[in-house]
N, CA, C, O and CB atoms as a CASP TS submission, in Angstrom:
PFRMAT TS
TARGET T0000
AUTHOR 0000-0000-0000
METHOD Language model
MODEL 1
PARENT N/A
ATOM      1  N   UNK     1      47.601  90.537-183.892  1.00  0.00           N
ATOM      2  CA  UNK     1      49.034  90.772-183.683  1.00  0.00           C
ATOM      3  C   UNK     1      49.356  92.231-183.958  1.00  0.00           C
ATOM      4  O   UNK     1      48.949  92.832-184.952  1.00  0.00           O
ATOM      5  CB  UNK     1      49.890  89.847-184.590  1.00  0.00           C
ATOM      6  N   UNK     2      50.235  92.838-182.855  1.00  0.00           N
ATOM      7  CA  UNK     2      50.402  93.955-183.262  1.00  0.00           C
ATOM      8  C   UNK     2      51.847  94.436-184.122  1.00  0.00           C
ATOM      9  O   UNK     2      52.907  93.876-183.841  1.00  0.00           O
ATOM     10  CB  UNK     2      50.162  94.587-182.134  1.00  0.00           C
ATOM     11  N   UNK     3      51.819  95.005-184.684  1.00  0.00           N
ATOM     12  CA  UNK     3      52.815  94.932-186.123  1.00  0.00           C
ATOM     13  C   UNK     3      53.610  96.596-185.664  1.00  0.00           C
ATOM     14  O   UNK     3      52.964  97.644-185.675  1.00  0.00           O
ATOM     15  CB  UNK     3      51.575  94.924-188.189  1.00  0.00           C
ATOM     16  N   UNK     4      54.981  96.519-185.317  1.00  0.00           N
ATOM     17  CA  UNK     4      55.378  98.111-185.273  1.00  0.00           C
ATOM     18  C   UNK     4      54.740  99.191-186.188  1.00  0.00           C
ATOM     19  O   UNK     4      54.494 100.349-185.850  1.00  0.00           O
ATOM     20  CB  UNK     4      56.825  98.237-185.596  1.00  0.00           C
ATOM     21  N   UNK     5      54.521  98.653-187.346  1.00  0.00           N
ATOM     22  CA  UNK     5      53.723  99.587-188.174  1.00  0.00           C
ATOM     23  C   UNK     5      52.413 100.093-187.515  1.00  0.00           C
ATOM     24  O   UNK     5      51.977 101.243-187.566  1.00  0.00           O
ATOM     25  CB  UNK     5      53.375  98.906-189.479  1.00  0.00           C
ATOM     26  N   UNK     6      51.953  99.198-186.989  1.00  0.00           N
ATOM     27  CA  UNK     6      50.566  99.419-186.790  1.00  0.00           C
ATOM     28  C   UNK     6      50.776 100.338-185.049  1.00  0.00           C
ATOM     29  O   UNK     6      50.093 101.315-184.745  1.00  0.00           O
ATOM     30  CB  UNK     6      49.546  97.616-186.848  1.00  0.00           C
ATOM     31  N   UNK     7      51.635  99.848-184.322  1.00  0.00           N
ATOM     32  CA  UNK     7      51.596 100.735-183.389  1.00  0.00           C
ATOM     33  C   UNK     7      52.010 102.053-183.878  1.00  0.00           C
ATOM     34  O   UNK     7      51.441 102.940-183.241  1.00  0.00           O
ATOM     35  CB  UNK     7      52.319 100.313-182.351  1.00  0.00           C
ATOM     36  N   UNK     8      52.764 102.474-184.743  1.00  0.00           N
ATOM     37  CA  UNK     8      53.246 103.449-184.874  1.00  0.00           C
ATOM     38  C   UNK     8      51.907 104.363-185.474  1.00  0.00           C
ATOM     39  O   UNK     8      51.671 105.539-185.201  1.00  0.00           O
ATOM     40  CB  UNK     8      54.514 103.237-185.642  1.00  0.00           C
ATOM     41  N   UNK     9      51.217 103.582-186.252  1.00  0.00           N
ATOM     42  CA  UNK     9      49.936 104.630-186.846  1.00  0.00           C
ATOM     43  C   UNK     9      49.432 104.441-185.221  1.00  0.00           C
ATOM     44  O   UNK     9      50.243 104.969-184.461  1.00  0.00           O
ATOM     45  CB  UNK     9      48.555 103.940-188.512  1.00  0.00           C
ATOM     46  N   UNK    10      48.491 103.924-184.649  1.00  0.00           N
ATOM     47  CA  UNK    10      48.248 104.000-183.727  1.00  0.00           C
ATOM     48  C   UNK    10      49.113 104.994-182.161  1.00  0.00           C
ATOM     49  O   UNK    10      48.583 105.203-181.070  1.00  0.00           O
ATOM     50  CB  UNK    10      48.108 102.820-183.873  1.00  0.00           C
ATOM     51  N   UNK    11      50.478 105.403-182.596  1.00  0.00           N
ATOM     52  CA  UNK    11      50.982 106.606-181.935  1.00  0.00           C
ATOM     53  C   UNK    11      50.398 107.853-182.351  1.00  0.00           C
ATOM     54  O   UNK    11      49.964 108.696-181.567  1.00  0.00           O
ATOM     55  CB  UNK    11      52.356 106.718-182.109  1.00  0.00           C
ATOM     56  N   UNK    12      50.397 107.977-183.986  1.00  0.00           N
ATOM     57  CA  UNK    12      49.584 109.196-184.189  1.00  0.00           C
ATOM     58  C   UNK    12      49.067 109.065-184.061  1.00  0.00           C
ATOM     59  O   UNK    12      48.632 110.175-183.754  1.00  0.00           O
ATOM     60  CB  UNK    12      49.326 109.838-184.803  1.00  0.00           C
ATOM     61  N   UNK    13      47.606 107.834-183.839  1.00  0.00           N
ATOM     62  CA  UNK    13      46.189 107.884-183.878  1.00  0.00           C
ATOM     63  C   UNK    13      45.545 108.791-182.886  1.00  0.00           C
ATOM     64  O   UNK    13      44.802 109.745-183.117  1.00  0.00           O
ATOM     65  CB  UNK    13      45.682 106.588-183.706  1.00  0.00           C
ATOM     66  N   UNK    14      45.943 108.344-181.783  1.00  0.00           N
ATOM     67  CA  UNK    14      45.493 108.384-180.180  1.00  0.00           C
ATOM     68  C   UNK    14      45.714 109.662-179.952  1.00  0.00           C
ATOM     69  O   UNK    14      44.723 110.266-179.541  1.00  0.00           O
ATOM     70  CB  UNK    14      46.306 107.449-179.051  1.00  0.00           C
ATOM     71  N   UNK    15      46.976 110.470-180.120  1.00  0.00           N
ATOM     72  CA  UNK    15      46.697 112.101-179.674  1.00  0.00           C
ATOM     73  C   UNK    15      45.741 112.673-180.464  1.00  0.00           C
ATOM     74  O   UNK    15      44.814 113.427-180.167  1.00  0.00           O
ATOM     75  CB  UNK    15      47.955 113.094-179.810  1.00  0.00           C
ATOM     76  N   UNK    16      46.128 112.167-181.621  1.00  0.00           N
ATOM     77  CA  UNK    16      44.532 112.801-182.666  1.00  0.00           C
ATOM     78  C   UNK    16      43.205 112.983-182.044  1.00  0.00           C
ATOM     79  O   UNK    16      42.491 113.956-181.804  1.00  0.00           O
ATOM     80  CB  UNK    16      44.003 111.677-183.917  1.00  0.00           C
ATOM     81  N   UNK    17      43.128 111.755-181.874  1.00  0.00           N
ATOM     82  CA  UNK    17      41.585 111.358-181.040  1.00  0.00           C
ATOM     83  C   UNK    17      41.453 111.598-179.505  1.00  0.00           C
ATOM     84  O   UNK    17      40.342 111.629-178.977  1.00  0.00           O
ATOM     85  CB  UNK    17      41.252 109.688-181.151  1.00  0.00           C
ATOM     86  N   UNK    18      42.460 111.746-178.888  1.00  0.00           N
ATOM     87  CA  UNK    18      42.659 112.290-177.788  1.00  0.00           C
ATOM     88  C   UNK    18      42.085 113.822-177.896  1.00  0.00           C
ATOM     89  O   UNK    18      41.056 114.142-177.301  1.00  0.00           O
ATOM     90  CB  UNK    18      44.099 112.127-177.466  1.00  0.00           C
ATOM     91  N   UNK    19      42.823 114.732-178.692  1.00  0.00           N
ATOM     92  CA  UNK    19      42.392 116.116-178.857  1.00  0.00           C
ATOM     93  C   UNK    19      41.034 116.466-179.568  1.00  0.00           C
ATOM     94  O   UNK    19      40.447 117.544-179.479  1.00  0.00           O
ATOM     95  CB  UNK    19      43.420 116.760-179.573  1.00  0.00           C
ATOM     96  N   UNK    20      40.643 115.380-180.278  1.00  0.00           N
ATOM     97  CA  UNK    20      39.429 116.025-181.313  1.00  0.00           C
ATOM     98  C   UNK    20      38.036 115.802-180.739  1.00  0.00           C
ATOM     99  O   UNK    20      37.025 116.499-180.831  1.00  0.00           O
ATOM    100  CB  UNK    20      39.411 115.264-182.893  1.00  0.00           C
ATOM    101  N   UNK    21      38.276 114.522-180.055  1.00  0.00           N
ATOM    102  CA  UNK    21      37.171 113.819-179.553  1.00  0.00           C
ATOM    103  C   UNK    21      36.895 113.251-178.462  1.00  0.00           C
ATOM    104  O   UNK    21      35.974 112.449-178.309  1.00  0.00           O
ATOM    105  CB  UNK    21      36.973 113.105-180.112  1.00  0.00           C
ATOM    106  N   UNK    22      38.016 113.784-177.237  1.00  0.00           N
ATOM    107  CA  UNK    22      38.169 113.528-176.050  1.00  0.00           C
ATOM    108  C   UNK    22      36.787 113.341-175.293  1.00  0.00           C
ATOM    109  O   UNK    22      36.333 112.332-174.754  1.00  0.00           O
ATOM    110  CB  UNK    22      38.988 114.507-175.562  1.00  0.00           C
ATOM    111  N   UNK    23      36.259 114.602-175.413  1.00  0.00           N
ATOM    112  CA  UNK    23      34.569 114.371-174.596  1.00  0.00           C
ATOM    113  C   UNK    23      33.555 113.268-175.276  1.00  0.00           C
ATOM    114  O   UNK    23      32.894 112.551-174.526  1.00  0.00           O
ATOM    115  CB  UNK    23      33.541 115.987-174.713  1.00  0.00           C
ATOM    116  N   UNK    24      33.467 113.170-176.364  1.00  0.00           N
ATOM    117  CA  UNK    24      33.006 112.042-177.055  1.00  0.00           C
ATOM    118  C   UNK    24      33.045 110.691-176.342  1.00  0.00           C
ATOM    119  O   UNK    24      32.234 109.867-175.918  1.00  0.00           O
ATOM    120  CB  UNK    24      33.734 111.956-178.221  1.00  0.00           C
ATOM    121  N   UNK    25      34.707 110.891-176.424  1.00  0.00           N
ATOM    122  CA  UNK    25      35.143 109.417-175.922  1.00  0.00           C
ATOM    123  C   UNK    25      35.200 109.152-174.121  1.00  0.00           C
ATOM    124  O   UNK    25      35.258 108.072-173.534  1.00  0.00           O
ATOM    125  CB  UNK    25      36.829 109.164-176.591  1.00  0.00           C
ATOM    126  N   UNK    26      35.165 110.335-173.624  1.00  0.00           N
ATOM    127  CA  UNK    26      34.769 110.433-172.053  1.00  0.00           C
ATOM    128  C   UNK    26      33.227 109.338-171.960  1.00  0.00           C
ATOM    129  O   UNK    26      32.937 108.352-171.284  1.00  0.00           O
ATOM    130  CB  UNK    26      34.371 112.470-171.552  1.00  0.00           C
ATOM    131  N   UNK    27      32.499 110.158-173.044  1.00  0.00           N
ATOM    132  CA  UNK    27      30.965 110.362-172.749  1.00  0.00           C
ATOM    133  C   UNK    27      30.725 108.641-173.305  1.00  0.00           C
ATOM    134  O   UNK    27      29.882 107.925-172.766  1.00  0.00           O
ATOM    135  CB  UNK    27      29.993 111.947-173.848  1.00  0.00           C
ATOM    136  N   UNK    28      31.328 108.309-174.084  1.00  0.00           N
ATOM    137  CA  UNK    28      30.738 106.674-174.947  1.00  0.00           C
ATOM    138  C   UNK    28      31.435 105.811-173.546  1.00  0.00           C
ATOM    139  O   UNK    28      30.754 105.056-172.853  1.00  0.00           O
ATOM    140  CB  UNK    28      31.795 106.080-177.157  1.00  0.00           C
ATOM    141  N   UNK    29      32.782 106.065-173.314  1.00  0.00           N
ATOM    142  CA  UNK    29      33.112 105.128-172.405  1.00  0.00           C
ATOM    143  C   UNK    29      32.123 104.911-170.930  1.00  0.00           C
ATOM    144  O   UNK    29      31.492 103.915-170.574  1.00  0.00           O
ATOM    145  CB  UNK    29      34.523 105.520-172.106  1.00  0.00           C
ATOM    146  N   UNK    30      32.289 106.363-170.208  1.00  0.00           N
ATOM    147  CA  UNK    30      30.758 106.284-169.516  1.00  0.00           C
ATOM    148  C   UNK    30      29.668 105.383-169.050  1.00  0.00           C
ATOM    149  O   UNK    30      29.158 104.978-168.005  1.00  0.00           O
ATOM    150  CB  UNK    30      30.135 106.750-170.128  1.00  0.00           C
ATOM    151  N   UNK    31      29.523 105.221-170.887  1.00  0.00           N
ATOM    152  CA  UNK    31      27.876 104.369-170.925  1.00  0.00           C
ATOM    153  C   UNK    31      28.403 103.206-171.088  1.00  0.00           C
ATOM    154  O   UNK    31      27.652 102.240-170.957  1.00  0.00           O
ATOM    155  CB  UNK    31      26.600 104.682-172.235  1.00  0.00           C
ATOM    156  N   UNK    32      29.905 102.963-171.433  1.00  0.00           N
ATOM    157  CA  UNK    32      30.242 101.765-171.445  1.00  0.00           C
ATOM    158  C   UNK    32      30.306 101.059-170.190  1.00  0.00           C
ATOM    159  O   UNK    32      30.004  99.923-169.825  1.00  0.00           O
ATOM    160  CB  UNK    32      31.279 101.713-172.035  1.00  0.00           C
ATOM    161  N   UNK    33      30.893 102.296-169.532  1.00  0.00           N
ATOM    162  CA  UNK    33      31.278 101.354-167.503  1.00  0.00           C
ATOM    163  C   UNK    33      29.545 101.257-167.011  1.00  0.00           C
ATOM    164  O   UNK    33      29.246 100.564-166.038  1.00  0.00           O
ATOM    165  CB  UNK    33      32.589 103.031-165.643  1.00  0.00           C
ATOM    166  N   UNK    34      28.782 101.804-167.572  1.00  0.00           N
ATOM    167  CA  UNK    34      27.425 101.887-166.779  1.00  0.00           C
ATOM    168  C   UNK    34      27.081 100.888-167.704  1.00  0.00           C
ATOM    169  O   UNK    34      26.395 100.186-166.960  1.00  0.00           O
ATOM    170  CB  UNK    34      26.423 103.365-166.635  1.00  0.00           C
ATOM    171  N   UNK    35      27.061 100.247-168.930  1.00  0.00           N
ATOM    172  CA  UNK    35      25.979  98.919-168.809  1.00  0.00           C
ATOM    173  C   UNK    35      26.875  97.886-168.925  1.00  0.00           C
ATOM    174  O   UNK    35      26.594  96.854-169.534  1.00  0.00           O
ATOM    175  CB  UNK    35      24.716  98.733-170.023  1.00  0.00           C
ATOM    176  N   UNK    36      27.868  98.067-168.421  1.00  0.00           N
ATOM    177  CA  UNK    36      28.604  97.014-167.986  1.00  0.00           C
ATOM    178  C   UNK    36      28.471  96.545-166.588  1.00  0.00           C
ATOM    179  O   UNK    36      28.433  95.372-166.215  1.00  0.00           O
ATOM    180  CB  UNK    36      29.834  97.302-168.212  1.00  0.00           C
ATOM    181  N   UNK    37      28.393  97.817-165.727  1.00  0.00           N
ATOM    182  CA  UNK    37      27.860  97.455-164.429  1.00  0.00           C
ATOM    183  C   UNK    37      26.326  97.093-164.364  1.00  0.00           C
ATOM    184  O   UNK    37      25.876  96.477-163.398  1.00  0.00           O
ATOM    185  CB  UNK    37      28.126  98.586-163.515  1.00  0.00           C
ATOM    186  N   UNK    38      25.679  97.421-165.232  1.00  0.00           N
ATOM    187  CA  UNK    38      24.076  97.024-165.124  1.00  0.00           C
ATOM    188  C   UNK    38      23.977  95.479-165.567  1.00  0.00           C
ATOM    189  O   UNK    38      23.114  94.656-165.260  1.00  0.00           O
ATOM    190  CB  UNK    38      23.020  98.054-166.244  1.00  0.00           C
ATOM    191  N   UNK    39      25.102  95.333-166.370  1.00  0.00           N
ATOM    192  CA  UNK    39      25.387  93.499-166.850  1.00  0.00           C
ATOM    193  C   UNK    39      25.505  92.847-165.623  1.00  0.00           C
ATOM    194  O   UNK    39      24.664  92.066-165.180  1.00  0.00           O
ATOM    195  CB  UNK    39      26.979  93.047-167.805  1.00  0.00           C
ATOM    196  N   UNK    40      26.772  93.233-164.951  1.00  0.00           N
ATOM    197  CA  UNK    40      27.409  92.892-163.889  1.00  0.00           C
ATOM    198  C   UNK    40      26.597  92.355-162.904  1.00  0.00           C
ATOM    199  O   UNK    40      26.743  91.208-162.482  1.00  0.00           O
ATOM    200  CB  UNK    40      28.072  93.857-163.457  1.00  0.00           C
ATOM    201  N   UNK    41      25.286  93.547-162.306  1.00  0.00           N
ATOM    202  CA  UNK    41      24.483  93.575-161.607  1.00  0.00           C
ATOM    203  C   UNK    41      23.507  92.410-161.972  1.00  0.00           C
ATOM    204  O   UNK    41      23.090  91.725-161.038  1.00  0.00           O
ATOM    205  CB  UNK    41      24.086  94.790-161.574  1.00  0.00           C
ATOM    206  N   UNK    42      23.046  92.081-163.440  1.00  0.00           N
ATOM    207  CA  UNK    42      22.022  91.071-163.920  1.00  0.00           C
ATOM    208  C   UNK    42      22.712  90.033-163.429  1.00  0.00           C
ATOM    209  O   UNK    42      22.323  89.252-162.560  1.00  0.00           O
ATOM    210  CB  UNK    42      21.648  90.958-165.484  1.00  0.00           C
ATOM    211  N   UNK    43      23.731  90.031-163.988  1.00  0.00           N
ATOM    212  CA  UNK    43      24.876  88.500-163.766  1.00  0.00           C
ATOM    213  C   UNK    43      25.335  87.600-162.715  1.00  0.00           C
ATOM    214  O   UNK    43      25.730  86.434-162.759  1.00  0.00           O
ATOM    215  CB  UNK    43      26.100  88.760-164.016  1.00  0.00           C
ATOM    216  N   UNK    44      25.184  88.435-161.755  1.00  0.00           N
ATOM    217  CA  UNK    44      25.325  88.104-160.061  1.00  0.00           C
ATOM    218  C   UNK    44      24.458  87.876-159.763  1.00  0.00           C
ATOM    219  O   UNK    44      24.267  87.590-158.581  1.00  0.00           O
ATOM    220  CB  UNK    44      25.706  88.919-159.074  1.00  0.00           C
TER
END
């Protein structure tokens, strides 16, 4: 459940992590869509 409190930390969270660690999080998501599609591919 999401709690206004908790979105609200989560408002600051996200530009934070947006600015600090953007390529990071480019680069993890990435490998996320690629073995998700390599799942995808097993799965079918």
């Amino acid at each position: 459940v999401l709690t206004p409190e908790l979105l609200q930390d989560l408002d600051h969270l996200i530009p934070h992590v947006m600015q600090t660690d953007r390529y990071a999080l480019r680069k993890r998501f990435g490998l996320l869509l690629k073995t998700f599609k390599q799942l995808n591919g097993t799965l079918s």
